[in-house]
C-alpha positions as CSV (number, residue, x, y, z in Angstrom):
1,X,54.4,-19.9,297.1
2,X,50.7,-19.8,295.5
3,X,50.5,-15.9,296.4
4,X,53.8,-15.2,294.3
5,X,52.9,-17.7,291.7
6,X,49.4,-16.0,291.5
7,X,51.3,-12.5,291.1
8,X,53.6,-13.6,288.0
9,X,50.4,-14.9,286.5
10,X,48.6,-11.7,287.1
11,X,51.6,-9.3,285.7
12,X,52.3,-11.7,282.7
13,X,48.8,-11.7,281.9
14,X,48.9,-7.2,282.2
15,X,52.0,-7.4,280.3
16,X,50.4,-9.3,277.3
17,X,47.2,-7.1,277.2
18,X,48.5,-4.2,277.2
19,X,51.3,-4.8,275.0
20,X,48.0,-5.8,272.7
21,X,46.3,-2.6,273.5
22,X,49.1,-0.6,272.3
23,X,50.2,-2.7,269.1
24,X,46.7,-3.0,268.0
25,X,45.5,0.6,268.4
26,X,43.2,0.6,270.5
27,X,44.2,3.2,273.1
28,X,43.7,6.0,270.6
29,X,45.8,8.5,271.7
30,X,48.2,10.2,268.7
31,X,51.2,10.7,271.7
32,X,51.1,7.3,272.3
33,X,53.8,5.4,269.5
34,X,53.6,2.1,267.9
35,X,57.3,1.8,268.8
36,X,56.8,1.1,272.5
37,X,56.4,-1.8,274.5
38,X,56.0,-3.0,278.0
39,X,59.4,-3.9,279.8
40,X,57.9,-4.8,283.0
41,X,54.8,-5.3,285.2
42,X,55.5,-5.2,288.8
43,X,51.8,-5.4,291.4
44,X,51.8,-5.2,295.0
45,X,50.8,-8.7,297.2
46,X,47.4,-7.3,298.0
47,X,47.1,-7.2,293.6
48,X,46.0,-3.4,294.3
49,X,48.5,-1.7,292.5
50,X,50.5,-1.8,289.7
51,X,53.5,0.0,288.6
52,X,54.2,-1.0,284.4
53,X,57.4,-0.4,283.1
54,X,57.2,1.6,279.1
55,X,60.2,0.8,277.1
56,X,61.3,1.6,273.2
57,X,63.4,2.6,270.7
58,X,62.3,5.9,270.4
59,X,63.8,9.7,272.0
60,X,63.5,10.1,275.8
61,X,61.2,12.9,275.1
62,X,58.8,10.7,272.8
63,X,58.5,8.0,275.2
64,X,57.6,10.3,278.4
65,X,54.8,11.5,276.0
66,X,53.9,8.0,275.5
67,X,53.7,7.3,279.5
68,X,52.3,10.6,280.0
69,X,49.3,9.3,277.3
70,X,48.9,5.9,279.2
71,X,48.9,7.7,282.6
72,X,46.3,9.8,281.3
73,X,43.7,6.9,279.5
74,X,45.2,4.6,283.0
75,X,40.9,4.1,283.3
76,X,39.8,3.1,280.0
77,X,42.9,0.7,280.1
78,X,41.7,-0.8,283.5
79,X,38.0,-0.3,282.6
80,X,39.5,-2.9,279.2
81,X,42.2,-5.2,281.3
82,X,39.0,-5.8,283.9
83,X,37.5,-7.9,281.4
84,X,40.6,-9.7,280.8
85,X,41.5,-10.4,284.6
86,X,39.7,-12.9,286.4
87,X,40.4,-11.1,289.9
88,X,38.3,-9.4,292.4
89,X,39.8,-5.9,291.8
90,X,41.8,-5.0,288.6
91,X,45.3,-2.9,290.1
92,X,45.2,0.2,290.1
93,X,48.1,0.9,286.8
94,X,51.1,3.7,287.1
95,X,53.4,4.0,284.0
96,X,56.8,4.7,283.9
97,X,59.0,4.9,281.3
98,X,62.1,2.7,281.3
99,X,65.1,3.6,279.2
100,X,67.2,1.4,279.7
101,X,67.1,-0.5,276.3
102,X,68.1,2.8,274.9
103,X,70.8,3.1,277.4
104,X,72.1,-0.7,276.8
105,X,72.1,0.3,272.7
106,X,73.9,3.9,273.4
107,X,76.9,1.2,275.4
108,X,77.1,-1.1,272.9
109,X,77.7,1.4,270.3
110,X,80.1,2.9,272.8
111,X,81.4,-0.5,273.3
112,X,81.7,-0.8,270.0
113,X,83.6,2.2,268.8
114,X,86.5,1.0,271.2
115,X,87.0,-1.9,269.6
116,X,87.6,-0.3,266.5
């Protein structure tokens, strides 16, 4: 029960900083957009890795070039979330973009124009 308790802390606390990183600017990267955010955080038991979830508002091919930024800065974001963490080891980050907020706007519209 402590380990899993531990591991929400941990992603909720990755969640938060990197949503900060991004909103505030200071992964300066011009393919990464302001109009992204992180869906999800999910980090193995032994708090090694960490696979983070990119979500937005945005075109498919916009937000891949946003993941494919934070993949590429992945250690200056750990070398930053290190300082943040109070763990042994920071996880080692993997970004992947999530699309399903699009996909849950695109049915609603769908859903939408049949009720009409």
């Amino acid at each position: 029960m402590g380990d899993s308790f531990r591991i929400q802390r941990v992603e909720t606390l990755i969640r938060e900083e990197l949503g900060m990183m991004i909103v505030s600017g200071i992964i300066k990267d011009p393919r990464i957009s302001n109009f992204i955010s992180v869906s999800d955080v999910k980090i193995s038991r032994d708090i090694k890795y960490a696979k983070v979830y990119i979500s937005g508002f945005e075109s498919n091919k916009s937000l891949d070039k946003s993941v494919e930024a934070l993949n590429h800065a992945c250690g200056f974001i750990q070398v930053k979330l290190s300082k943040k963490l109070k763990t042994r080891n920071t996880p080692k980050l993997t970004f992947f973009a999530d699309h399903s907020i699009k996909q849950g706007i695109e049915m609603i519209k769908k859903i939408e124009d049949l009720n009409s």
